[in-house]
C-alpha positions in Angstrom: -24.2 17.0 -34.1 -25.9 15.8 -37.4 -25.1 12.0 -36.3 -27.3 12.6 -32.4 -29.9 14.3 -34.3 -30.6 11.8 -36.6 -30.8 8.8 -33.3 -32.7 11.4 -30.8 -35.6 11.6 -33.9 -34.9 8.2 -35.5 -37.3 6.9 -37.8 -39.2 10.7 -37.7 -36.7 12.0 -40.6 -36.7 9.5 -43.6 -33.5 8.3 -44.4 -32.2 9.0 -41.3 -30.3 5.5 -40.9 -27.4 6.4 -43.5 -26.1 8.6 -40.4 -25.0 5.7 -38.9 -22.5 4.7 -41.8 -19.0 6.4 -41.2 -18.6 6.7 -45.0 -21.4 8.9 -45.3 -20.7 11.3 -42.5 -17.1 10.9 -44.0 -18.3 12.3 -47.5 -20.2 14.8 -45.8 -17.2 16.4 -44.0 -15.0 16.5 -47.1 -17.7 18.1 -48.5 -18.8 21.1 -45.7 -14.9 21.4 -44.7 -13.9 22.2 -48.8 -17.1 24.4 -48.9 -16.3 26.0 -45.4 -12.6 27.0 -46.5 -14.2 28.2 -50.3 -16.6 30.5 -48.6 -14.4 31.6 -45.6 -11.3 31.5 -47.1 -10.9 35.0 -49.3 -12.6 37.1 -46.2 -9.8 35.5 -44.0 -6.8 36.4 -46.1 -8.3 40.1 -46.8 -8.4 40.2 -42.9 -4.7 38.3 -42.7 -3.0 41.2 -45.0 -5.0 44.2 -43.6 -3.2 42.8 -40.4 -0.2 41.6 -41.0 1.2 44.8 -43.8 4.2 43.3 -44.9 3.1 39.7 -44.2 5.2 36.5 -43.5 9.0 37.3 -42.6 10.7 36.0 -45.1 14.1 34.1 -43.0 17.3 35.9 -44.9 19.6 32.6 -44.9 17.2 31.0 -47.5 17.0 30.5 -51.2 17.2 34.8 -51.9 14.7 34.2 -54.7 12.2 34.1 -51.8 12.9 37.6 -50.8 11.3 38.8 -54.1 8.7 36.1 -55.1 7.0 35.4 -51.4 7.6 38.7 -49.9 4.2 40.4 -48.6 2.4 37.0 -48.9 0.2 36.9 -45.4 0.9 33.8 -43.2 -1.4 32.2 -40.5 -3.3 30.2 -43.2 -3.5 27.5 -40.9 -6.2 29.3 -39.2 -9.0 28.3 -42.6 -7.9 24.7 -42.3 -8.4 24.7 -38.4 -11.9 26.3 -38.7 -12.9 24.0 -41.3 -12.0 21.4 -39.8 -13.5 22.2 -36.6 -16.9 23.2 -37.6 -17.3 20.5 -40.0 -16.0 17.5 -37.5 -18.7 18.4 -34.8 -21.0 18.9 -37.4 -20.7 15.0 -38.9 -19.0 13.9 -36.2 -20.1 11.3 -33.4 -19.3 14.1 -30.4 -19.5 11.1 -27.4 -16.8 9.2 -29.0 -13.7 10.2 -27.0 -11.1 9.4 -30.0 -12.7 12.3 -31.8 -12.4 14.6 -29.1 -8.2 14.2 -28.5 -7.7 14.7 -31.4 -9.6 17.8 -32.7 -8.2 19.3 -29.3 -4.4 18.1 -29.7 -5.2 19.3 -33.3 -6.0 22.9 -31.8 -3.5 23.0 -29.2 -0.7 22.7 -31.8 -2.5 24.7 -33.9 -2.4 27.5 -30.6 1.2 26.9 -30.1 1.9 27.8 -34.1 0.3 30.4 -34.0 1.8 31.8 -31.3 5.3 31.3 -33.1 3.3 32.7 -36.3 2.4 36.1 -34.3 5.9 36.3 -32.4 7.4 35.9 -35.9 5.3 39.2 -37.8 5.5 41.5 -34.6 9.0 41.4 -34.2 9.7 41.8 -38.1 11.8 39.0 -38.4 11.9 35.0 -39.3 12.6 33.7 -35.6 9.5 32.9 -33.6 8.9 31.4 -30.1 12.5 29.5 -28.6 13.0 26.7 -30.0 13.7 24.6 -26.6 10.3 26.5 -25.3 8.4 25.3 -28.0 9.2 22.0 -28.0 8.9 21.3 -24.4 5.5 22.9 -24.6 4.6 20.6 -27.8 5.8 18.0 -25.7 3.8 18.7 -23.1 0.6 18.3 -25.3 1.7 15.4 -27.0 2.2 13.6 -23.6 -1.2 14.8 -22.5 -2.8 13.5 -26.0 -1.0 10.3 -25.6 -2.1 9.5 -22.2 -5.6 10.0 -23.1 -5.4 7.9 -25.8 -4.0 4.9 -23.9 -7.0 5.3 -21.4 -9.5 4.8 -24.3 -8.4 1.8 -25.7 -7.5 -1.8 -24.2 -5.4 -2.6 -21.7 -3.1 -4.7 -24.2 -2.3 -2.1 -26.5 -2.2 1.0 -24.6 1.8 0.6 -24.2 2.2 -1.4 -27.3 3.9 -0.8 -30.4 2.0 -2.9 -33.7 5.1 -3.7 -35.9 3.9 -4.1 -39.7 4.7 -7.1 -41.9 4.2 -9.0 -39.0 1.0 -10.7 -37.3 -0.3 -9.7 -33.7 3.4 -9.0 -33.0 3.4 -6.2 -30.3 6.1 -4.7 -28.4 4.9 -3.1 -25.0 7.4 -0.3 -23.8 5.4 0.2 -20.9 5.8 3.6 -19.2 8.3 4.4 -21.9 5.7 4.1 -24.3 4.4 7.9 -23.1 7.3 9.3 -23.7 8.2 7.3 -26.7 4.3 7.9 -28.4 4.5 11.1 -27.2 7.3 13.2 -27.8 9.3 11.1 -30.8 6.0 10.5 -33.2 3.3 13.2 -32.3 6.1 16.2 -32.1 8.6 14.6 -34.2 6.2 14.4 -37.0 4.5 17.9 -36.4 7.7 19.5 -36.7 8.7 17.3 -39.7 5.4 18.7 -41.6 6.6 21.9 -40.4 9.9 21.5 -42.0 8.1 20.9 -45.0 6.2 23.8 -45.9 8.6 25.9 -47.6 7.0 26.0 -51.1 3.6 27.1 -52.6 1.6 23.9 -52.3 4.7 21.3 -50.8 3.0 20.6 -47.7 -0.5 20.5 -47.9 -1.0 17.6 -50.5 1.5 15.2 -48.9 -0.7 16.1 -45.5 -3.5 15.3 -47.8 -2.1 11.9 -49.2 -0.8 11.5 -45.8 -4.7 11.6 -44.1 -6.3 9.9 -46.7 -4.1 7.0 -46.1 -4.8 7.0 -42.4 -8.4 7.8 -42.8 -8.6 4.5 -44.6 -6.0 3.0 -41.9 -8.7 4.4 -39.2 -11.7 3.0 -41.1 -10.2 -1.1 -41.1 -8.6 -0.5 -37.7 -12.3 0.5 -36.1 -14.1 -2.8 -38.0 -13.8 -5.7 -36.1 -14.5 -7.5 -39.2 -11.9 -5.9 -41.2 -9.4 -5.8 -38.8 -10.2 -9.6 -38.4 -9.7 -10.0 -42.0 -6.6 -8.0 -42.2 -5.4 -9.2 -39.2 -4.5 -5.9 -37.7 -5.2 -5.2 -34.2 -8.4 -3.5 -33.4 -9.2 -0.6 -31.6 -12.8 0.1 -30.9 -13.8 3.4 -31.8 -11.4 4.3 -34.0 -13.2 4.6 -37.2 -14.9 7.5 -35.9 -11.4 9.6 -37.1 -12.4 8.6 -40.4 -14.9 11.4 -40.1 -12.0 14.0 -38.4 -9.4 13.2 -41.1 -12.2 13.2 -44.0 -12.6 17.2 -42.6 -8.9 17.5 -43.1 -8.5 16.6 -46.5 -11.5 18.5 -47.3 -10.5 22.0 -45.2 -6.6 21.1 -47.3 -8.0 21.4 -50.8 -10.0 24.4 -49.7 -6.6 26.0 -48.6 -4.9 24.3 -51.4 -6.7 26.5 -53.5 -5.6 29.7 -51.9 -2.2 27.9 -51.4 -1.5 27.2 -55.4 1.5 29.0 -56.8 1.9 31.8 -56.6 0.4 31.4 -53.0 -2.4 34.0 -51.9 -1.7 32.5 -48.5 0.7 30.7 -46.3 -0.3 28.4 -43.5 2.8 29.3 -41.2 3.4 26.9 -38.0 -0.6 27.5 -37.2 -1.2 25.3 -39.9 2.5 22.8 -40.4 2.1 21.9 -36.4 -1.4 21.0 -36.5 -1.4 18.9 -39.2 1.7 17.2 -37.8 0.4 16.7 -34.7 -3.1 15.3 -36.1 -1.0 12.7 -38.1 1.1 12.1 -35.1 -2.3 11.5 -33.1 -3.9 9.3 -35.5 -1.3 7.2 -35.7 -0.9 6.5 -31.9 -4.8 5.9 -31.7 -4.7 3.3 -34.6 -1.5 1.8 -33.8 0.4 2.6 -36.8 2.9 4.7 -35.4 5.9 3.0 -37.4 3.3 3.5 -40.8 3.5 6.8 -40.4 6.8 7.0 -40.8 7.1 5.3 -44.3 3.7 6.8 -45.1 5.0 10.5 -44.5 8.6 9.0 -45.3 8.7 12.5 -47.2 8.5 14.3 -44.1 10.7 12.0 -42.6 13.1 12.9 -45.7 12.8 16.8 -44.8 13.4 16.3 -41.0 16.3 14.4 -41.7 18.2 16.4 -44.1 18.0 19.4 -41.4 19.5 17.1 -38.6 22.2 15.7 -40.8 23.1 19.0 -41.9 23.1 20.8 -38.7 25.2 17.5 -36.8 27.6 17.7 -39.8 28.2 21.5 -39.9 28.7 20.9 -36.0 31.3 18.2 -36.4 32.9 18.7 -39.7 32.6 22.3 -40.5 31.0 21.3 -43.5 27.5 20.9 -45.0 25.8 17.9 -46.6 23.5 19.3 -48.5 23.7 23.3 -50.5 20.6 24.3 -48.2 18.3 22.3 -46.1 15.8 21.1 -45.4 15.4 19.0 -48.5 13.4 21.5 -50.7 15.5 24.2 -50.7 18.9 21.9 -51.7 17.4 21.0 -54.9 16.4 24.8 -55.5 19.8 26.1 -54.9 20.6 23.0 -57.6 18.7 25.0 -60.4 15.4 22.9 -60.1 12.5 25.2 -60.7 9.7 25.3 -57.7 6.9 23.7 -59.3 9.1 20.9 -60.1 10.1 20.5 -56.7 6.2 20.4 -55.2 4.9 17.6 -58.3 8.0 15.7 -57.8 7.7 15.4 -54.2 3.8 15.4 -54.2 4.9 12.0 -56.6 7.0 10.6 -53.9 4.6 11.4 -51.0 2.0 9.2 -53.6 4.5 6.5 -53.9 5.6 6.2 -49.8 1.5 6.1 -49.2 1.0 2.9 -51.5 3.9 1.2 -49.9 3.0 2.3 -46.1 -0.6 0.9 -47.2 0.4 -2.1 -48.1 1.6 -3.0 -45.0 -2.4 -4.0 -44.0 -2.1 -6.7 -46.1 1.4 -7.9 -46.4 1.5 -9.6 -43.5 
């Protein structure tokens, strides 16, 4: 909003050119999203406990140390980061850029679907939400829907296409299997994957964080023609407009990371793990980068992983890989204390970042 008031009164307001650099609109979301959560953010959990009584079901198969630390914290904290976000991205935002608008809508529509599961989970008292076969076909759904609008906003030559990093304008064009491909394997796989995640005060929100700064940059180089030039990455016009949505993101996740510090005031439930996952997801498709995203959220990767090993071994061996999945939870039924858990994975999810960024250059 701030961005078409500043070119409908041009040189009226003094200064009013810096609105047209993305890295100052950037600065300003991180700025009114962290403020937004600040201010909004104790009002929303009084309201999320005066609701919820005895707050997030706590699932009984997990670590039992859970049933007397985390019981009667509220869930749906997802709902501060999605406000934040929102308000502040159509605040800095340039609102006729089309990029902009998938994604702050795919955001919401996984955020919806999450908080569906969230609500299902507190009325019926227990930790199992919305089907699991129901919710992924409707996540797939949306993801197809995101996808395709994406691949009618950029060119022709990479709407199908797959950038591989490492290597030089090397595409590979799956053509109609692209949609499902984009669609349903990286937008859902990695919002459930972030879901998987947040099992511990703090565990997902700062590899999401690391996770969106990376791709903010990503965003940034992959809208610049000169850049991308330079880097010789493929460019996507329009792109580095995200820059400003993912800015709002890490801004809204430090707000909630502050509610979210152990022990956690708040939870941010699937309303929060599926939208950030599917943002991600998004971003990636609309920059191209969908095979970065796996080494840059590699930890997520990690967590999704260890739940389908153990399930598929259980299944065919009788036995389990790991004492408790997803990852987290093994190394907490292994004696590891939480907050070791969440810096020692926040230290990996740094680590996966630098390597998935190097990929711009190593090429």
């Amino acid at each position: 909003m701030l961005y078409h008031l500043m070119q409908y009164f041009g040189d009226a307001v003094p200064g009013s050119n810096v609105f047209n650099y993305i890295t100052f609109r950037a600065g300003g979301a991180v700025m009114t999203a962290m403020i937004i959560s600040f201010l909004i953010g104790p009002w929303m959990i009084d309201r999320l406990k005066m609701r919820q009584g005895k707050g997030q079901p706590i699932r009984e198969d997990g670590p039992q140390s859970h049933l007397i630390t985390k019981v009667g914290t509220p869930t749906m904290g997802g709902l501060l980061i999605l406000v934040a976000v929102s308000l502040s991205t159509l605040l800095w935002g340039n609102l006729s850029n089309p990029y902009v608008w998938i994604v702050l809508l795919g955001t919401l529509s996984f955020g919806l679907i999450g908080f569906a599961d969230d609500y299902s989970k507190i009325k019926g008292g227990h930790s199992a939400g919305v089907s699991g076969r129901v919710k992924l076909l409707i996540e797939s759904i949306v993801a197809l829907a995101i996808v395709l609008c994406l691949s009618s906003s950029m060119p022709a030559s990479l709407s199908t296409s797959f950038a591989v990093p490492f290597f030089k304008d090397f595409l590979i064009d799956f053509g109609i299997w692209f949609f499902a491909f984009g669609g349903v394997f990286v937008i859902v796989g990695s919002s459930n994957a972030v879901n998987l995640t947040d099992g511990l005060d703090g565990l997902a929100i700062v590899p999401s964080m690391i996770a969106a700064a990376s791709f903010g940059l990503i965003a940034y180089l992959v809208g610049n023609a000169i850049f991308a030039d330079y880097l010789q990455i493929h460019y996507v016009p329009g792109t580095g407009e995200l820059a400003i949505f993912i800015a709002a993101l890490i801004g809204a996740g430090l707000g909630f990371l502050w509610f979210n510090a152990p022990p956690a005031m708040v939870f941010m439930g699937d309303t929060g793990s599926l939208a950030i996952g599917g943002a991600l997801g998004s971003i990636a498709v609309a920059t191209k980068h969908e095979i970065v995203l796996a080494i840059i959220g590699g930890l997520f990767v990690l967590e999704a992983l260890s739940v389908i090993v153990q399930v598929a071994s259980f299944k065919m061996t009788g036995k389990r890989v790991f004492a408790m999945a997803p990852l987290h939870h093994h190394f907490e039924q292994r004696g590891w204390a939480e907050p070791t858990i969440v810096i020692r994975f926040w230290i990996i999810a740094v680590i996966l970042a630098l390597i998935g960024l190097s990929t711009l250059k190593l090429r």
